[in-house]
Gaussian input, Z-matrix of N, CA and C with variables (Angstrom, degrees):
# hf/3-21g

backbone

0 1
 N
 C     1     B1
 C     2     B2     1     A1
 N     3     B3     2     A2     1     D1
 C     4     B4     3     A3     2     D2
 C     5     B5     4     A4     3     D3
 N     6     B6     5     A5     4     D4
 C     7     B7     6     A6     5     D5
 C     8     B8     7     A7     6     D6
 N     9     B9     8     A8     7     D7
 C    10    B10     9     A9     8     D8
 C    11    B11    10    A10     9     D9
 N    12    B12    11    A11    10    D10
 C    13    B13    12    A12    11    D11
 C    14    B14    13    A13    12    D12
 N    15    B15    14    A14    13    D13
 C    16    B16    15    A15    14    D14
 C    17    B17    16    A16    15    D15
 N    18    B18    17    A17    16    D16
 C    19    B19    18    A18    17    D17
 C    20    B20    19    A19    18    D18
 N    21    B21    20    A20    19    D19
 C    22    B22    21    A21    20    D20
 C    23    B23    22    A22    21    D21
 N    24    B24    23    A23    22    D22
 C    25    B25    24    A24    23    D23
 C    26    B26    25    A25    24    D24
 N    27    B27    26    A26    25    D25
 C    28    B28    27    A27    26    D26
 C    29    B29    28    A28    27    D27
 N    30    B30    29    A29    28    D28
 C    31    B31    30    A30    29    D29
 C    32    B32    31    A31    30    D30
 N    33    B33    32    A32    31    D31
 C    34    B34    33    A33    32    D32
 C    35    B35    34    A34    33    D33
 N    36    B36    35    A35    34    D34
 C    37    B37    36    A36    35    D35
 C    38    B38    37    A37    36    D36
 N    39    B39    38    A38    37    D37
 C    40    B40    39    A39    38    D38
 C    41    B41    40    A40    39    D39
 N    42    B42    41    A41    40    D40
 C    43    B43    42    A42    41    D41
 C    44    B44    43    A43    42    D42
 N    45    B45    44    A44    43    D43
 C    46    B46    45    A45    44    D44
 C    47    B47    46    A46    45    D45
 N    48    B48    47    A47    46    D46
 C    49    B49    48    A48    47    D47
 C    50    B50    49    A49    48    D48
 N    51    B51    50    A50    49    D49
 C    52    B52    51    A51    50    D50
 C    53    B53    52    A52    51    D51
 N    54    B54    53    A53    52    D52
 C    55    B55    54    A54    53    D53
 C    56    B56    55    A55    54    D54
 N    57    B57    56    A56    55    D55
 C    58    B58    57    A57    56    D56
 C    59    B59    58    A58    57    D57
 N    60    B60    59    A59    58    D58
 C    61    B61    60    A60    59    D59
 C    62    B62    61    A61    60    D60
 N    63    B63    62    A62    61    D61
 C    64    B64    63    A63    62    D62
 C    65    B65    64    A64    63    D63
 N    66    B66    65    A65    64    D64
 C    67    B67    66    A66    65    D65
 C    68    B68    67    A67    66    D66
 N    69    B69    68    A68    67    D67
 C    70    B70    69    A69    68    D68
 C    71    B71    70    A70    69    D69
 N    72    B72    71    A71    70    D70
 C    73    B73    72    A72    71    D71
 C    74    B74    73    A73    72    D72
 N    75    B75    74    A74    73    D73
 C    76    B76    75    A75    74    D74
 C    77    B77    76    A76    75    D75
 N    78    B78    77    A77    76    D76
 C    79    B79    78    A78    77    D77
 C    80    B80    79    A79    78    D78
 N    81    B81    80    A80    79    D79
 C    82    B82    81    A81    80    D80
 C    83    B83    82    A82    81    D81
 N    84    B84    83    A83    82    D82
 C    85    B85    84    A84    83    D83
 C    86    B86    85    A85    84    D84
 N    87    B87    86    A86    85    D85
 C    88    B88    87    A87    86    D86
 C    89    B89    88    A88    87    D87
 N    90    B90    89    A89    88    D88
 C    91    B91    90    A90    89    D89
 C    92    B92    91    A91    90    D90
 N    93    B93    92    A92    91    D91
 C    94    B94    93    A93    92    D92
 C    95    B95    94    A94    93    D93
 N    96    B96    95    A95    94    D94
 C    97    B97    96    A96    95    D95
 C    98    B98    97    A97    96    D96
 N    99    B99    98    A98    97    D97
 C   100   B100    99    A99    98    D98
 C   101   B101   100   A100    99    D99
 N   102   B102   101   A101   100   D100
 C   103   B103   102   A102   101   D101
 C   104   B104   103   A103   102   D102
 N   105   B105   104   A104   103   D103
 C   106   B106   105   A105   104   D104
 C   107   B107   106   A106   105   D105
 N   108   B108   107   A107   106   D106
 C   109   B109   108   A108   107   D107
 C   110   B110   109   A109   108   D108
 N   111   B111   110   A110   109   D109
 C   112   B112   111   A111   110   D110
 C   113   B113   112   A112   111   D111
 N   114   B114   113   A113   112   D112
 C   115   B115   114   A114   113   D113
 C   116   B116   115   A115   114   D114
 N   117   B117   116   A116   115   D115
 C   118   B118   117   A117   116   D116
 C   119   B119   118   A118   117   D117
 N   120   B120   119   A119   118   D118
 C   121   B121   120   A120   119   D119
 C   122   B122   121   A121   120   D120
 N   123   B123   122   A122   121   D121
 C   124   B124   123   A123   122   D122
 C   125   B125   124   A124   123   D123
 N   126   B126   125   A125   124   D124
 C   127   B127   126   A126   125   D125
 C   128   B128   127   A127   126   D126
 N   129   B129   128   A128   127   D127
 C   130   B130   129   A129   128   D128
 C   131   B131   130   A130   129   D129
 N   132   B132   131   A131   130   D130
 C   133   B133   132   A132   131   D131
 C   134   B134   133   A133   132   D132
 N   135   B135   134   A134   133   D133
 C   136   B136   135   A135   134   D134
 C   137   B137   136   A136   135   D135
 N   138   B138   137   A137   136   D136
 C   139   B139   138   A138   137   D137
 C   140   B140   139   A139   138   D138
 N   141   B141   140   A140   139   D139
 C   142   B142   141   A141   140   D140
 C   143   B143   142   A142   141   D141
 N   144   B144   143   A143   142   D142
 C   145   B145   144   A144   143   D143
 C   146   B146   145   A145   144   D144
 N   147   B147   146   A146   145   D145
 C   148   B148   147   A147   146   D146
 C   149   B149   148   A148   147   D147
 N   150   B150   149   A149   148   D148
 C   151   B151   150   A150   149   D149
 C   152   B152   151   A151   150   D150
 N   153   B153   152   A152   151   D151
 C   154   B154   153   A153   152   D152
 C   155   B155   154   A154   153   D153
 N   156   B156   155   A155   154   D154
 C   157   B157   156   A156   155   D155
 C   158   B158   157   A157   156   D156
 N   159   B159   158   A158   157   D157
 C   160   B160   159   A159   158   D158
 C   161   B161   160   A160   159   D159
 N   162   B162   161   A161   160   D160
 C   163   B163   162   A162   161   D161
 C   164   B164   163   A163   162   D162
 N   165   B165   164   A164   163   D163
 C   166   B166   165   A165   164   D164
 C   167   B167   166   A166   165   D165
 N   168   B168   167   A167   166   D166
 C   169   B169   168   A168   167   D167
 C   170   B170   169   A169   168   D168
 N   171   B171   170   A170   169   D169
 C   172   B172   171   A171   170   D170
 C   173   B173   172   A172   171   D171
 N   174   B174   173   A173   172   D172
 C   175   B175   174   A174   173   D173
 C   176   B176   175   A175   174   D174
 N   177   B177   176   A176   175   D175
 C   178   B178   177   A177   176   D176
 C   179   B179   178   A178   177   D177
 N   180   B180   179   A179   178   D178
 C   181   B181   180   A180   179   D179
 C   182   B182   181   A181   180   D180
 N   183   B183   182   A182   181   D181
 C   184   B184   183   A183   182   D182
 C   185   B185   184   A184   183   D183
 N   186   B186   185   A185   184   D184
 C   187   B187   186   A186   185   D185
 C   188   B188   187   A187   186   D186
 N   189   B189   188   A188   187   D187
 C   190   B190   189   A189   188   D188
 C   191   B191   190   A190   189   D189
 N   192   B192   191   A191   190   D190
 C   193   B193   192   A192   191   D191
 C   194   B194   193   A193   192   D192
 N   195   B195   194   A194   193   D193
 C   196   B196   195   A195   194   D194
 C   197   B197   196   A196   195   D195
 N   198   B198   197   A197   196   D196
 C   199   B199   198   A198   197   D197
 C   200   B200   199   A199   198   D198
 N   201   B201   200   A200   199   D199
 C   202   B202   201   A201   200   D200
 C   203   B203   202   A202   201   D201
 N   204   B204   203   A203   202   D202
 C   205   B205   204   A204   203   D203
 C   206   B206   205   A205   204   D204
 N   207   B207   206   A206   205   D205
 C   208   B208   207   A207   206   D206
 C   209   B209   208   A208   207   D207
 N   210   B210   209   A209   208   D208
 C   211   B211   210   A210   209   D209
 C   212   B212   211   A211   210   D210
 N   213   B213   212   A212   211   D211
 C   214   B214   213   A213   212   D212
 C   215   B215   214   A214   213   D213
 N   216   B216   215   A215   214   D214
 C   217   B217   216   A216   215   D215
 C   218   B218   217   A217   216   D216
 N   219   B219   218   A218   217   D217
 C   220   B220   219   A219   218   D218
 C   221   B221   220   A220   219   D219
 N   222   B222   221   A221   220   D220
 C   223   B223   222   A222   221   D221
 C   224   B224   223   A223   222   D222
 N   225   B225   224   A224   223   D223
 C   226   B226   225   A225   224   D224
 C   227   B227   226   A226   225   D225
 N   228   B228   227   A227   226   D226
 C   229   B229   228   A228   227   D227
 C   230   B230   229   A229   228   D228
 N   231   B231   230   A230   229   D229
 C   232   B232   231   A231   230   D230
 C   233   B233   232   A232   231   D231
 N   234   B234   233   A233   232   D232
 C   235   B235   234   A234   233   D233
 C   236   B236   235   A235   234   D234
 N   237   B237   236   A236   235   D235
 C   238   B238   237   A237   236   D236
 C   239   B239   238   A238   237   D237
 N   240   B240   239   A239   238   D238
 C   241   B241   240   A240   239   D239
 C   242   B242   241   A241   240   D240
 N   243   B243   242   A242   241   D241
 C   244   B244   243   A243   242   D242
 C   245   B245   244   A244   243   D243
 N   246   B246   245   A245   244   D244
 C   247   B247   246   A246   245   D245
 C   248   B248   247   A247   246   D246
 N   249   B249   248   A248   247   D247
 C   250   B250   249   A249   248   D248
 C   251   B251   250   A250   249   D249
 N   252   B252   251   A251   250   D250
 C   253   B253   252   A252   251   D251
 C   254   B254   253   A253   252   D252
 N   255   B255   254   A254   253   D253
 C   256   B256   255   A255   254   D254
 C   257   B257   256   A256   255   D255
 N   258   B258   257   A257   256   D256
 C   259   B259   258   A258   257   D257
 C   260   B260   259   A259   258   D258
 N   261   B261   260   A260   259   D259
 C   262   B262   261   A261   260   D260
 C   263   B263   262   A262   261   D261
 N   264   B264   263   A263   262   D262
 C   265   B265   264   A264   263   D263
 C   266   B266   265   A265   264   D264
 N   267   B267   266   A266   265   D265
 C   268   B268   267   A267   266   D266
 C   269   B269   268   A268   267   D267
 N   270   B270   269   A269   268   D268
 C   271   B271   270   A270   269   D269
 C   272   B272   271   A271   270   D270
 N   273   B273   272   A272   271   D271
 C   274   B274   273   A273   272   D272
 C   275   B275   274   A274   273   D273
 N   276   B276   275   A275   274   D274
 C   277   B277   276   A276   275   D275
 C   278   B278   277   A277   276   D276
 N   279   B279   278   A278   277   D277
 C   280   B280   279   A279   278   D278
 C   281   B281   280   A280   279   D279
 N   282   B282   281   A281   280   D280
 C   283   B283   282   A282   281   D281
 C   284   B284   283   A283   282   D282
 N   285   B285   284   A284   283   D283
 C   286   B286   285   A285   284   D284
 C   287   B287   286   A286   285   D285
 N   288   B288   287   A287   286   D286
 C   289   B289   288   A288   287   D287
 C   290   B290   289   A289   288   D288

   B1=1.4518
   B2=1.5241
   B3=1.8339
   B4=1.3396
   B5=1.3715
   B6=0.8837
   B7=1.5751
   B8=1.8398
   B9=0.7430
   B10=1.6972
   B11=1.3573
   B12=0.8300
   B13=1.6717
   B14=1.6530
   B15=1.2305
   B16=1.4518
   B17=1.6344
   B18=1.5757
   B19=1.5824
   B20=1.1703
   B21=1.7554
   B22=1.6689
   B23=1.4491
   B24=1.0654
   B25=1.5347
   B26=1.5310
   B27=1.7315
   B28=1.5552
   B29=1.7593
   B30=1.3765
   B31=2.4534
   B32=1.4183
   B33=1.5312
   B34=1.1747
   B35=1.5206
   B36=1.1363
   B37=0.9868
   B38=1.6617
   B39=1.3131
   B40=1.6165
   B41=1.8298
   B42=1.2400
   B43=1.6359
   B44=1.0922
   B45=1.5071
   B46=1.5168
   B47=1.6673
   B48=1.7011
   B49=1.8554
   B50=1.8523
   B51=1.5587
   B52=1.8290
   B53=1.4266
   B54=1.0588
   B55=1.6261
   B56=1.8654
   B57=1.2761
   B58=1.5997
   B59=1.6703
   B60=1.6760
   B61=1.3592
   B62=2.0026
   B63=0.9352
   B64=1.3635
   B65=1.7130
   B66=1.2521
   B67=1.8246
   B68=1.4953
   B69=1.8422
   B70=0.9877
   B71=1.4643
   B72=1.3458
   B73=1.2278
   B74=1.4845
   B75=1.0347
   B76=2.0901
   B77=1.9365
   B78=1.6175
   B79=1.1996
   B80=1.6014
   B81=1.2814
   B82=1.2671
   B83=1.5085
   B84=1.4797
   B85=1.3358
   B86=1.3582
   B87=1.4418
   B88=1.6749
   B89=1.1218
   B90=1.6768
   B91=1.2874
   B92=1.3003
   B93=1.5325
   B94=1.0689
   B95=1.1210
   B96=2.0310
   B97=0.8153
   B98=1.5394
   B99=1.9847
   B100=1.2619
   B101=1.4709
   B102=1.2565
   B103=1.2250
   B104=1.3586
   B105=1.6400
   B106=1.5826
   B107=1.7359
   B108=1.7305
   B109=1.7303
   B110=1.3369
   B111=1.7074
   B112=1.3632
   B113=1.6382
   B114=1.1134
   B115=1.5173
   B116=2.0571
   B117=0.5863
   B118=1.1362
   B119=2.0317
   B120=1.2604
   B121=1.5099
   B122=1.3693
   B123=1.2425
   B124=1.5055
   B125=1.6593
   B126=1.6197
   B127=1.3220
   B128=1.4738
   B129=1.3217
   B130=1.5265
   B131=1.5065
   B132=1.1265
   B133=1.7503
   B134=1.7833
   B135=1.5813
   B136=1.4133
   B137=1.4492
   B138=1.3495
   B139=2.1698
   B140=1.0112
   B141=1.4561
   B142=1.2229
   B143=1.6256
   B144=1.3250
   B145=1.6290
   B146=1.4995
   B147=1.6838
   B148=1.4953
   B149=1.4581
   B150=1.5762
   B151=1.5068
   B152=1.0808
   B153=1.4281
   B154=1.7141
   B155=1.0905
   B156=1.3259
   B157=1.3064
   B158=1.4472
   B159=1.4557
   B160=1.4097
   B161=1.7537
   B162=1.6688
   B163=1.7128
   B164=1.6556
   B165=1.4378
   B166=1.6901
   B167=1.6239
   B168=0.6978
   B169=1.8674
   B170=1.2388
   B171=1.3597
   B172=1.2440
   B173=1.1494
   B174=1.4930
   B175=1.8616
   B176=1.8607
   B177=1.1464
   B178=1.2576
   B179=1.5569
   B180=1.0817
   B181=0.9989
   B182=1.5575
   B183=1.1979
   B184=1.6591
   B185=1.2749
   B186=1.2006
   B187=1.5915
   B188=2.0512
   B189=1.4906
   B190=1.2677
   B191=1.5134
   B192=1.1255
   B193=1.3705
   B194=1.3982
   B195=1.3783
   B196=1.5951
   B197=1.8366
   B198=1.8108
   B199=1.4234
   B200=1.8872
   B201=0.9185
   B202=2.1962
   B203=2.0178
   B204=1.7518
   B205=1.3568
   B206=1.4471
   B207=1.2266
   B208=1.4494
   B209=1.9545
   B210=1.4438
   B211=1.4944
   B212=1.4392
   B213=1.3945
   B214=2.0789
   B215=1.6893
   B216=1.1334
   B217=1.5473
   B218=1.2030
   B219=1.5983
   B220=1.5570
   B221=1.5980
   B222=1.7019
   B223=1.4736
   B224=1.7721
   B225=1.7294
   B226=1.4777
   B227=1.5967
   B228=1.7756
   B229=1.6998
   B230=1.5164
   B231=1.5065
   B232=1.4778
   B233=1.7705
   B234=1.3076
   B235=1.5392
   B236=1.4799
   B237=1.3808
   B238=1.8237
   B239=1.5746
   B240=1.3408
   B241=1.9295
   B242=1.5985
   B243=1.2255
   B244=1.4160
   B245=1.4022
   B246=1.4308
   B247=1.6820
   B248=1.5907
   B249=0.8387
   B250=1.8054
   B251=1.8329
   B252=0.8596
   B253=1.8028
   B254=1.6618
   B255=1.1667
   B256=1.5896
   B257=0.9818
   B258=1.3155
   B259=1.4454
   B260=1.6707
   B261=1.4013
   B262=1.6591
   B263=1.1764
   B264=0.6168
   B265=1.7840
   B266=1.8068
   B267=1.2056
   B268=1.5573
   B269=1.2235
   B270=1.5984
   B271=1.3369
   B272=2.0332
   B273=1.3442
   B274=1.5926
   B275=1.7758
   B276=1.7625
   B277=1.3579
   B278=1.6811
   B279=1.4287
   B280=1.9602
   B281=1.7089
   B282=1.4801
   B283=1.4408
   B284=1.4972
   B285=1.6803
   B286=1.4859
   B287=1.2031
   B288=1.5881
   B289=1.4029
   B290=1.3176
   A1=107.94
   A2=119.92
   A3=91.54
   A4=130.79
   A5=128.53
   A6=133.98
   A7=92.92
   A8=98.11
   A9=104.38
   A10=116.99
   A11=118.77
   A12=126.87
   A13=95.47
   A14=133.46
   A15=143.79
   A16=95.91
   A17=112.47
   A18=113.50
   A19=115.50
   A20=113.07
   A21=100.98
   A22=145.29
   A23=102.16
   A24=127.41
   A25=102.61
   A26=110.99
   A27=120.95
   A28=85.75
   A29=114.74
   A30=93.74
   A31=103.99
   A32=130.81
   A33=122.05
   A34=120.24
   A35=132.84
   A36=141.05
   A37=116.88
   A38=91.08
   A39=132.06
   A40=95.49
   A41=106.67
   A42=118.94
   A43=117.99
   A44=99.18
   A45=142.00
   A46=111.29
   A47=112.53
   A48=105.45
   A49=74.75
   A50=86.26
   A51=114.29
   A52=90.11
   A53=151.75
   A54=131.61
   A55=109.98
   A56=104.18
   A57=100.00
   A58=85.54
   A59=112.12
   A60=120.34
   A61=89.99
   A62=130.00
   A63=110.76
   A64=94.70
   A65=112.90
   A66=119.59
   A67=114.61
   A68=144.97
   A69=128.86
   A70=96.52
   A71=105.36
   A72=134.98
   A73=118.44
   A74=123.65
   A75=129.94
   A76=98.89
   A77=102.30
   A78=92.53
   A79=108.58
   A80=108.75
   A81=121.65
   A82=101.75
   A83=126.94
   A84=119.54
   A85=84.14
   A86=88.17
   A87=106.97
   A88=123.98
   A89=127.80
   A90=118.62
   A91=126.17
   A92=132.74
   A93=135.91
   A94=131.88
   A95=146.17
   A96=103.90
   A97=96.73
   A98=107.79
   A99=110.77
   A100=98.63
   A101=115.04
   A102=146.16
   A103=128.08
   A104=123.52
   A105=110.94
   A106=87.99
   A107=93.63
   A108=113.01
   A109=106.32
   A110=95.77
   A111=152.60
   A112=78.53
   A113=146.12
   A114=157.84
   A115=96.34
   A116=113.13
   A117=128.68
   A118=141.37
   A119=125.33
   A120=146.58
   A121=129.76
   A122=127.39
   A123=105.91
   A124=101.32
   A125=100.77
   A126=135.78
   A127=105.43
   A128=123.09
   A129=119.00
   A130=109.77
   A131=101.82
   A132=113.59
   A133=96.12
   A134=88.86
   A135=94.04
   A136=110.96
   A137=114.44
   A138=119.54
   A139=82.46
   A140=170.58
   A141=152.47
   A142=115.44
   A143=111.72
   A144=111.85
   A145=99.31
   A146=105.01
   A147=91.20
   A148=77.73
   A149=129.27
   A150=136.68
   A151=102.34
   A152=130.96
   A153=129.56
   A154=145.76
   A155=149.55
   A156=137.70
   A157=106.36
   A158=139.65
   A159=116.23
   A160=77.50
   A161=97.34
   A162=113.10
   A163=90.65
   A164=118.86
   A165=114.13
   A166=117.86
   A167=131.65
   A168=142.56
   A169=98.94
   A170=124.80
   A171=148.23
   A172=103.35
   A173=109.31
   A174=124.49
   A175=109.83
   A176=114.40
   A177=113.48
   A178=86.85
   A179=145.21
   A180=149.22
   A181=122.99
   A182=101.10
   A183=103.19
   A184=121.15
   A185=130.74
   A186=155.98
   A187=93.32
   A188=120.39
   A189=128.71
   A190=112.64
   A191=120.21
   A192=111.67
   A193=132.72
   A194=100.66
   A195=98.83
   A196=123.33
   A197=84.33
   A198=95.18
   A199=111.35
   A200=93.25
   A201=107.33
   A202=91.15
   A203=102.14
   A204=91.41
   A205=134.46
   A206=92.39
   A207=91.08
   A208=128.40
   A209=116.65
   A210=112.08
   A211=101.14
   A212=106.49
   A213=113.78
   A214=90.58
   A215=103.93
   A216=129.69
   A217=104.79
   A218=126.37
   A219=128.32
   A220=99.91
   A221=108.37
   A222=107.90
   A223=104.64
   A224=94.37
   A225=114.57
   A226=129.83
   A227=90.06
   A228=112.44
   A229=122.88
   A230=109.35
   A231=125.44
   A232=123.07
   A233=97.41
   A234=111.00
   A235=104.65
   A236=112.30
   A237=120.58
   A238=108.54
   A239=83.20
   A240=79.38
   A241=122.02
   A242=99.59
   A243=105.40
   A244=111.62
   A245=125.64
   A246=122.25
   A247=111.14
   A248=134.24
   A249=115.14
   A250=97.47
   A251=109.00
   A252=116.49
   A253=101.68
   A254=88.08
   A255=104.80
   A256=139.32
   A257=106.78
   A258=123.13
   A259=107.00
   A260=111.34
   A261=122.29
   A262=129.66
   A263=121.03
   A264=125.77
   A265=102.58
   A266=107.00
   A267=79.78
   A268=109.12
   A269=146.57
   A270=123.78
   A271=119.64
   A272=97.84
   A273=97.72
   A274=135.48
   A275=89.51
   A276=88.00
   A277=119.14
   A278=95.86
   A279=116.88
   A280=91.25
   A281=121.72
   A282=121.87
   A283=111.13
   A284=122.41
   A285=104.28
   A286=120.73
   A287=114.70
   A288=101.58
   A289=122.67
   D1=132.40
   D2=172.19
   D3=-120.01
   D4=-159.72
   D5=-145.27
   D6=-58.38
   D7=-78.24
   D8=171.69
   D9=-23.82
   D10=-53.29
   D11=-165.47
   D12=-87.88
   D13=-19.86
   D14=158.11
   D15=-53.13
   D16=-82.78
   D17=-165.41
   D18=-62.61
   D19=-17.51
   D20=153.13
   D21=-54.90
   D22=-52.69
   D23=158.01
   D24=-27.64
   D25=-85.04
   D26=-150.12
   D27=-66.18
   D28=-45.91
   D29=-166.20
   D30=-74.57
   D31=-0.09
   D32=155.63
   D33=-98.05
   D34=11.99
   D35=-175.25
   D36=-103.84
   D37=-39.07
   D38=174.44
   D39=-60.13
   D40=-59.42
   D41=-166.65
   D42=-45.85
   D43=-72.71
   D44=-155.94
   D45=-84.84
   D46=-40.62
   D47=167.10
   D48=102.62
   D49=-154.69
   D50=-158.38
   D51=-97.80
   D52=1.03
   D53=169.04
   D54=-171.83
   D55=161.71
   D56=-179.92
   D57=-135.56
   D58=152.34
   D59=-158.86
   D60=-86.01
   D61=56.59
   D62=170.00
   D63=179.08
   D64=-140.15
   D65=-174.95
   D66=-150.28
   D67=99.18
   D68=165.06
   D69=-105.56
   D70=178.18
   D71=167.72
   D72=-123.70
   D73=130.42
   D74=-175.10
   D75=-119.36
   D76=86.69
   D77=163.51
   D78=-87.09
   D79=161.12
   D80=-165.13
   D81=-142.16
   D82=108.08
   D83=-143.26
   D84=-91.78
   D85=166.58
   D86=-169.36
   D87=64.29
   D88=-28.25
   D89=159.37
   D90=-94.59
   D91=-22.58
   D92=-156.36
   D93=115.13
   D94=-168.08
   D95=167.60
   D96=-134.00
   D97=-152.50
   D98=169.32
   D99=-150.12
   D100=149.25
   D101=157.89
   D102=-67.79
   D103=124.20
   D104=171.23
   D105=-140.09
   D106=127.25
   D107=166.57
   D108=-104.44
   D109=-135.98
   D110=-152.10
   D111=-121.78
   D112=-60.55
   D113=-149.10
   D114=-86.60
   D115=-15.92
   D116=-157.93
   D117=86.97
   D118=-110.44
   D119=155.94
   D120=-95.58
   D121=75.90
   D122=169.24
   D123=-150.35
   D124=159.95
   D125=170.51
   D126=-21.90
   D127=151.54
   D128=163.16
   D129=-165.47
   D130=-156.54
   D131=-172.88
   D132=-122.60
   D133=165.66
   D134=-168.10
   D135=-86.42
   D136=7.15
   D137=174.04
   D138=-95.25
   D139=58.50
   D140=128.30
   D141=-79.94
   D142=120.41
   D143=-171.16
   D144=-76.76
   D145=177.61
   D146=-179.03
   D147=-174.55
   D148=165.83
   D149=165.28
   D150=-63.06
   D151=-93.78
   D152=160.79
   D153=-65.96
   D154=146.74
   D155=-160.37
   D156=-131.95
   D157=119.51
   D158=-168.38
   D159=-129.08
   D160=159.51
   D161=-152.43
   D162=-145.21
   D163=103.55
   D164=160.54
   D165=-151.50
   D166=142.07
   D167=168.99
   D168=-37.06
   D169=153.41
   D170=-146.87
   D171=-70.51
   D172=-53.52
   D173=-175.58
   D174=-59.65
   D175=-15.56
   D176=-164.84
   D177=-97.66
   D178=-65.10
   D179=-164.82
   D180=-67.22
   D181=-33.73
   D182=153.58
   D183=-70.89
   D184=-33.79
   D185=-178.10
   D186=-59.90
   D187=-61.34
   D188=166.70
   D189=-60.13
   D190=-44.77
   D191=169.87
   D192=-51.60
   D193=-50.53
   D194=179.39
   D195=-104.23
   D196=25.33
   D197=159.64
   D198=79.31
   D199=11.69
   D200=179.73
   D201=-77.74
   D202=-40.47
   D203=-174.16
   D204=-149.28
   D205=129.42
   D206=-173.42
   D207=-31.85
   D208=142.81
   D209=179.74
   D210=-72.23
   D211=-37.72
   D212=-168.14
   D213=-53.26
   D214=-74.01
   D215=-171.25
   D216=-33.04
   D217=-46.04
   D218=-163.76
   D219=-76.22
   D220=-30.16
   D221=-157.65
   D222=-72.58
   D223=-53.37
   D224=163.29
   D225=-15.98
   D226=-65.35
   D227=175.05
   D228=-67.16
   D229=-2.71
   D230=-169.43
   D231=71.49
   D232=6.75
   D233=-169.11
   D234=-70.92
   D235=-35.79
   D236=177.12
   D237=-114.83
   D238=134.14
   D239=166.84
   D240=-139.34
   D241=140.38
   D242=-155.43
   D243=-106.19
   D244=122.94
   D245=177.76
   D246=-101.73
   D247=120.11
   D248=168.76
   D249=128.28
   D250=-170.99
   D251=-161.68
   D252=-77.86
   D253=121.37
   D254=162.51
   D255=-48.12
   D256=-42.43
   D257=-173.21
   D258=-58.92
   D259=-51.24
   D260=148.54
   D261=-49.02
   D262=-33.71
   D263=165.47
   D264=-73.37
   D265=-40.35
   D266=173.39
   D267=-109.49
   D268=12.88
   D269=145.54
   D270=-75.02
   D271=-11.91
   D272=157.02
   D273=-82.48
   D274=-21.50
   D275=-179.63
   D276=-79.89
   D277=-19.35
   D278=-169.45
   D279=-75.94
   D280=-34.35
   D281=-176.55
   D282=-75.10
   D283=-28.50
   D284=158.13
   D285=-120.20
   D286=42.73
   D287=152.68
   D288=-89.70

């Protein structure tokens, strides 16, 4: 697993608590991705289904992580892109802003 996909995990883990009421996935190209449920935060593979799927380069996603940038804003700017229900995508994005 690498380093990235490590500090993903723990500032979403940090965020979000022990569970989120639905299922995304945060691939993070080139590294891989992670998963946040009902189960909580962790690491995964890229066949993992999920309600939403949000897809951005490393810098963008660290940039959302530590709060420099907005998820709306990233989606807006084309920097994130999101497949799967919205409605999830934005009760996850309101949880780390």
């Amino acid at each position: 697993m690498s380093s990235v996909i490590d500090g993903a995990v723990a500032a979403l883990s940090a965020k979000i608590g022990d569970g989120f009421d639905g299922s995304a996935k945060f691939v993070i190209e080139g590294e891989g991705a992670v998963m946040v449920d009902g189960a909580g935060v962790r690491a995964t593979d890229d066949g993992a289904e999920a309600d939403v799927t949000m897809t951005a380069d490393t810098g963008t996603f660290q940039d959302i992580l530590s709060g420099d940038l907005n998820p709306t804003a990233a989606f807006m700017g084309g920097r994130l892109k999101v497949d799967g229900d919205m409605g999830t995508a934005m009760r996850l994005g309101s949880a780390l802003s």
